[in-house]
C-alpha positions, 0 to 999 in steps of 0.5 A: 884635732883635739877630743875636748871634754867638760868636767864639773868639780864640787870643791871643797875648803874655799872660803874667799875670792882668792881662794877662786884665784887659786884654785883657777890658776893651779887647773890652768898649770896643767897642760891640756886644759882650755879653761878653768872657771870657779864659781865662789857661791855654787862651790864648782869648777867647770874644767875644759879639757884635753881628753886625750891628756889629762883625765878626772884623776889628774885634776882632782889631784891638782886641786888637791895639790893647791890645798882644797878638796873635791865633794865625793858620793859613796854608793853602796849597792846590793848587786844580783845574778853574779855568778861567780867571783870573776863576775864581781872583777868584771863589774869592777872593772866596768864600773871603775871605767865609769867617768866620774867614779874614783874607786869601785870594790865589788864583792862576791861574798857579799854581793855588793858593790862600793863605789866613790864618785863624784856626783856632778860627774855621775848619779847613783841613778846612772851607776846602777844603769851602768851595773844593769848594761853590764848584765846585773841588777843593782839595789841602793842602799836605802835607810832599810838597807838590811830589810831591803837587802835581806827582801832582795836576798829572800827573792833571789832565793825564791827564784833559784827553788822556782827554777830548781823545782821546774828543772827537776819536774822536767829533768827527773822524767827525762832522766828516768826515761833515758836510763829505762831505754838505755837498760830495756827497762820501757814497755816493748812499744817503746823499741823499734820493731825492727830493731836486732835482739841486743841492739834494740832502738826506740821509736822516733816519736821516744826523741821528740818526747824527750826533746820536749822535756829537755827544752824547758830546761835548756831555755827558761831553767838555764836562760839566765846562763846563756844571758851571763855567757853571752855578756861576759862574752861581749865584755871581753872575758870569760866565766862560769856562765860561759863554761855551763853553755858550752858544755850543756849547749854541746850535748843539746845541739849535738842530739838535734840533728839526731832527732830529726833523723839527720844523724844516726846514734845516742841522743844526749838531752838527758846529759844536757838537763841534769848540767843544767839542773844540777848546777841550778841546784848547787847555786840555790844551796850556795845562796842558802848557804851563803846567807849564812856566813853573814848571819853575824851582822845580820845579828848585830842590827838585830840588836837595835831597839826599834822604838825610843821613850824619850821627853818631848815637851815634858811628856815620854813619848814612844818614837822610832829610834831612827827619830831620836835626835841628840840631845833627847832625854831617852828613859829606859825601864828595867829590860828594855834595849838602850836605843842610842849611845848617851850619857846617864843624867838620872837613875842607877842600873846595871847593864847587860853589854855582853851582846857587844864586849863578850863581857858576861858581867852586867856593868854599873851604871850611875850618872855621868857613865855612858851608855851604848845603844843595843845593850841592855837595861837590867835592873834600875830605870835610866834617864839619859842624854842622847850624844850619839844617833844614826850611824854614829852609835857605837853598834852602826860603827861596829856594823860597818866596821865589820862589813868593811873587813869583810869586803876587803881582800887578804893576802892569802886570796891574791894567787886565787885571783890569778888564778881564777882570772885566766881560768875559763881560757885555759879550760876552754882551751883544755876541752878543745885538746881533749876532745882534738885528743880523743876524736884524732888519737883516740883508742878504736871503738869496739865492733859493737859500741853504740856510739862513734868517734865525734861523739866519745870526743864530744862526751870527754870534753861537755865533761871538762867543760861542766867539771871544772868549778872557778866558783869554789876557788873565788869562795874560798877565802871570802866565805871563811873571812865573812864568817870568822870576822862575823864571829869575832864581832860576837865575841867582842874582837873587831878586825878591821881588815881581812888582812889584819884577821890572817896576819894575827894567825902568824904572830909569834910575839905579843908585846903588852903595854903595862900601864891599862893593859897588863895592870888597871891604869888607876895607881891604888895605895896598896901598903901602909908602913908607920916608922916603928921608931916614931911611936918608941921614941920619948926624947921626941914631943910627937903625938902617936901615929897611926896609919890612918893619921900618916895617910889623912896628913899626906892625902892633906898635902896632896889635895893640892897635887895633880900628880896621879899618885898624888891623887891615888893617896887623895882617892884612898883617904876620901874613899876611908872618910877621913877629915882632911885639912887645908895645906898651906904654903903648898911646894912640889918639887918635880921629880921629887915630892910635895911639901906643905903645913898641915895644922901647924905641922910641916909635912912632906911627901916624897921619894928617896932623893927628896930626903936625901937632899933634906938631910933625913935619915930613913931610919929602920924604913931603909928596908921597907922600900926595897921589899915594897919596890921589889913588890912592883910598889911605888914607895911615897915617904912621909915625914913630920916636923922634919923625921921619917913618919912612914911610907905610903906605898901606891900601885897599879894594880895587875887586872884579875885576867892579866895572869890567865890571858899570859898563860893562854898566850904561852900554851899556844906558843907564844913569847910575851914581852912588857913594855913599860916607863917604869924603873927596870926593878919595878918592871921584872917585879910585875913580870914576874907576877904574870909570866912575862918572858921579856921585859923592856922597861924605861922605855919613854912613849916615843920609844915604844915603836922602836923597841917593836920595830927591834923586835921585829927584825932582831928576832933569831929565828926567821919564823919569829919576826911576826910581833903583835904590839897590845895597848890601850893608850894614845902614847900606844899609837905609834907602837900599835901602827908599827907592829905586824898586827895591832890590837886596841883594848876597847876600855882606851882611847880612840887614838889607839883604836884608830892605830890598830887593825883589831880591837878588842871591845871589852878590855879584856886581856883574854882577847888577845889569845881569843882574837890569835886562836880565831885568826889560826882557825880562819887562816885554817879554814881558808887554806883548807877550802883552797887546797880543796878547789885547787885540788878538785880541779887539778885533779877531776879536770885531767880525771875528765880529759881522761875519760873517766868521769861522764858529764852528769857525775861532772855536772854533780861534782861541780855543783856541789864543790863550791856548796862543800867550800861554803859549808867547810867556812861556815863549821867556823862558827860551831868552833870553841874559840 
């Protein structure tokens, strides 16, 4: 008998009947399909199916296969009560099960779930039914995601101190009464009458007291643990929840049958009540501390202007940002936040945008320059067009870039994982040797002890039950990746993964592209030289030449070129003001030079074969060029009525940061190499200026990522194979996906900042060494709060078997090892990068 299913796809790209026929036969291909029926109108496929054959997945990837796609929902939900980073794998796991779901990622640090579906399989209505039958509590994302968050976070909170505040009301009495009998501390009408001098017992009604006390601890304080155990436990697996049970229950229960008269002995409900109680007070400050580490972002939104002047039927009127639209015309006065991206049609001003590129140095605005929403208007009143809105602005795609590198996983939190994922089991397993340990084989008790062997082995093993702590080692690297990617977003560095933030530590070579990274990318005439010979020279009827006549002539001739230092001789004439005339009979001879009529004068600007090839001798220049060519300038020759008139040189010139950024870059031990296309001369002229170690020069665009890609592996030491490749252009591209880590100078294109796992916002090349310092720093962090929750539970949980910790110092220990993991990640952001 087969299991037949139906499934409703939303398909995506169909554009005419044919495209039904398509789509239709490909689905009908599949072994285990029935029937398959595509609607043009309503966009659908309604699938029959062979359960037990074929799956969603393998459907969507046949219509995919026939070149169309299927319409997906992305859910984002705020999920509360995880306990700890196994919860977060549990409800993954739950959700990917899910039929309709393609992709689940929940995050512990966050506390959020992600999930792709495709929503005529399944709502986000019976997503979060799902979460809730799983034993949490989900909260959509809405259009105030952050406020609702921050109110749910707030609530969360709240609650913890409730319970926390009633734990203590009942726990501290209980304690004090416990530790006064147990030292004769209490009055005498506490104690037994009959009991013998030494050994003195108290009255019955003494248990029942303290069994009042401890009950509301046990069932309203720790409630939600036993709920959380008892879920996990039905879900097939095991947390945090379910070892707080055990070892809180055991005490509890085991004092009991001692209250009622059943047993004789200790009773323990005092060690039952400060597990519990300690434990709820580690997991209050855990979220406080928590809540922290994603200040960052939380600072960010900050940022957004809540209000908008913009001109609605010729009048400002002051609107919610959320309803500028684009295409607004927004007016901004000096001090006020820029709501949204645009472009300025009307008014100067300069910008504060240090809130987003860690750039400190207001940046000019006049018309035609962008704007980015969140920065902030210092001096001149601005009108511009609004081009970007929503969760398209530059601060939205900054938010969600870094919420996304802080919900991916490094590669560093892989053994955690494994580790963490049979955890539980193994303590469990651990307790129940210990106390087999200590009740079988245990050291005689003396004469005297007040207590028995069943209860020695029961103490030893609520002991390892309450000290071992799987939190602090799902926290470990999570925490310390929220607060350095959060940090880095402050300072203008954008890591896309958490993975790009630890590999960047590792690097051991950074390759610069020259060209808008190392130099500006605007080609500049930096030198003029006049033929000493043209002015001395009397056999020749020439008018004398001054420099700014030799430049006004050949920035006459390159009007007509499109070639970039062409347009640099072009900008410095317009930029001096000088009268240019129009050329005629215009000629460019690619790879050579330009030529045209200049008020009746025949004038030509070119490189060396361009006069070789006419014939022109260079004269006393000869020299010139190679001193301007050993300077990393291009030499431009001019000549006039057929004679060598001068040399125009033109550079790019190096960024005021470039030498600084290199040095910081050596002093933390790096070797740092040039990439470039230009001549090998010119190339070790600009290294030299900066201090690059290597140069790889007349290396064409498509070459780029080969050259990395020899970097990589012909590195002699194998501690020297991690390269970090820094560029700005979209030749870059390439390059920047092939290196180990790539980084994007924010000034460049969006290509390149799509290739390259960390962007640096400002341009600056400083970022570099800043981005590689918050990378060490994090990578450190981490592996400091992963020594310590391995060390911590290798140590104190054989320490437990042992016999040498009671429960309540467990208890404390526990509690506070995933405060102390939070607390060491969140120093991160107190740190001088």
């Amino acid at each position: 008998m087969t299991d037949t299913k139906q499934l409703t796809l939303p398909i995506t790209g169909m554009t005419c009947a044919n495209c039904v026929a398509t789509v239709e036969r490909n689905l009908k291909k599949l072994d285990g399909v029935a029937t398959a029926v595509v609607n043009l109108s309503s966009e659908r496929a309604t699938v029959d199916f062979d359960a037990s054959k074929l799956a969603m997945p393998d459907l969507i990837a046949r219509v995919q296969r026939a070149g169309y796609g299927v319409a997906t929902g992305d859910a984002e939900l705020i999920i509360k009560r995880l306990s700890d980073d196994n919860d977060a794998r549990r409800l993954e796991k739950a959700l990917a099960k899910l039929e309709g779901v393609l992709e689940a990622q929940v995050t512990f640090t966050t506390e959020k779930a992600r999930v792709q579906y495709v929503p005529t399989i399944i709502t986000q209505a019976e997503l979060r039914r799902a979460v809730a039958s799983a034993g949490f509590e989900a909260m959509e994302l809405g259009a105030d995601a952050e406020d609702a968050e921050a109110k749910a976070r707030e609530r969360e909170i709240n609650e913890q101190r409730r319970l926390l505040i009633i734990g203590l009301i009942f726990t501290v009495p209980l304690f004090l009464l416990s530790m006064g009998k147990d030292f004769n501390l209490l009055p005498a009408f506490v104690y037994s009458e009959t009991a013998m001098e030494g050994m003195r017992e108290a009255q019955p009604w003494f248990g029942w007291l303290m069994l009042v006390l401890a009950l509301p601890v046990q069932f309203y304080v720790g409630w939600q643990y036993y709920v959380g155990a008892f879920k996990a436990l039905r879900n097939k697996s095991a947390n945090m929840d379910v070892l707080i049970v055990m070892g809180s229950s055991a005490a509890f229960f085991y004092s009991l049958p001692i209250t009622f008269g059943l047993l004789m002995g200790h009773v323990y409900y005092e060690t039952a009540a400060v597990i519990i109680t300690l434990i709820k007070l580690g997991k209050y400050l855990e979220a406080r501390a928590k809540g922290r580490t994603s200040e960052a972002i939380k600072k960010l939104m900050g940022l957004r202007a809540k209000t908008a002047r913009v001109i609605r039927d010729g009048e400002a009127v002051e609107v919610s940002t959320d309803d500028v639209r684009v295409g607004d015309i927004v007016l901004v006065k000096p001090g006020e936040t820029i709501p949204v991206d645009g472009v300025v049609v009307e008014g100067r001003s300069a910008v504060d945008e240090s809130m987003l590129t860690g750039e400190s140095l207001p940046v000019e605005k006049k018309q035609g320059d962008a704007v980015i929403g969140a920065t902030l208007n210092k001096l001149g009143l601005l009108k511009f067009e609004a081009t970007k809105v929503g969760k398209e602005t530059a601060l939205a795609q900054i938010i969600k870039l870094v919420e996304d590198a802080q919900g991916s996983k490094a590669p560093i939190q892989k053994l955690a994982d494994q580790v963490s994922a049979t955890f539980v089991p193994i303590v469990i397993a651990i307790a129940a040797l210990t106390f087999a340990g200590w009740y079988f084989f245990g050291p005689p008790l003396p004469i005297n002890a007040d207590i028995d062997n069943f209860t020695r082995a029961l103490i030893n093993m609520v002991a390892v039950l309450v000290i071992a702590c799987p939190c602090a080692m799902g926290l470990a690297t999570p925490t310390a990746v929220m607060v350095g990617t959060g940090k880095g977003a402050e300072m203008g560095i954008l890591f896309r993964t958490s993975e790009a933030l630890e590999r960047a530590g590792k690097v051991s070579v950074v390759v610069l592209d020259k060209t808008g990274t190392i130099t500006k990318g605007q080609p500049a005439v930096t030198d003029i030289v006049v033929n000493g010979s043209w002015n001395m020279d009397s056999s020749i009827n020439h008018p004398p030449l001054t420099n700014e006549e030799l430049l006004r002539l050949a920035a006459s001739v390159e009007k007509g070129s499109e070639h970039p230092l062409g347009e640099a001789i072009w900008a410095e004439a317009t930029t001096r003001g000088l009268s240019l005339s129009e050329p005629a009979g215009f000629k460019a001879e690619a790879g050579h030079g330009v030529q045209a009529e200049v008020e009746g004068r025949s004038v030509m600007v070119g490189n060396r074969r361009m006069f070789e090839n006419r014939g022109i001798p260079l004269g006393g220049l000869d020299s010139e060029v190679s001193r301007l060519q050993s300077e990393a300038k291009t030499a431009m020759l001019v000549a006039v009525d057929g004679l060598a008139a001068g040399i125009i040189a033109v550079a790019d010139t190096i960024k005021d940061s470039s030498r600084e950024a290199i040095a910081d870059l050596h002093k933390m031990g790096l070797k740092v190499a040039m990439i470039t296309g230009d001549n090998q001369k010119t190339a070790e002229a600009i290294a030299k200026q900066v201090g690059i170690d290597q140069v790889l020069a007349e290396v064409l665009p498509e070459g780029k990522s080969t050259e990395v890609k020899k970097l990589q592996s012909n590195v002699e030491r194998s501690t020297l194979n991690v390269v970090a490749m820094v560029g700005d252009g979209v030749n870059d591209a390439p390059a920047l996906a092939q290196a180990d880590v790539g980084l994007a100078i924010g000034t460049g294109t969006d290509v390149a900042m799509a290739a390259a796992p960390i962007t640096l916002m400002s341009g600056d090349l400083r970022g570099v060494a800043r981005a590689i310092n918050l990378s060490r720093k994090t990578l450190g962090t981490i592996k400091q709060n992963l020594f310590w929750a391995f060390f911590y539970n290798v140590v104190l949980i054989p320490a437990a078997a042992l016999g040498y910790l009671n429960p309540m110092l467990a208890a404390g220990a526990m509690a506070f090892s995933s405060v102390f993991v939070v607390s060491n990640s969140l120093r991160l952001r107190r740190q001088k990068i």
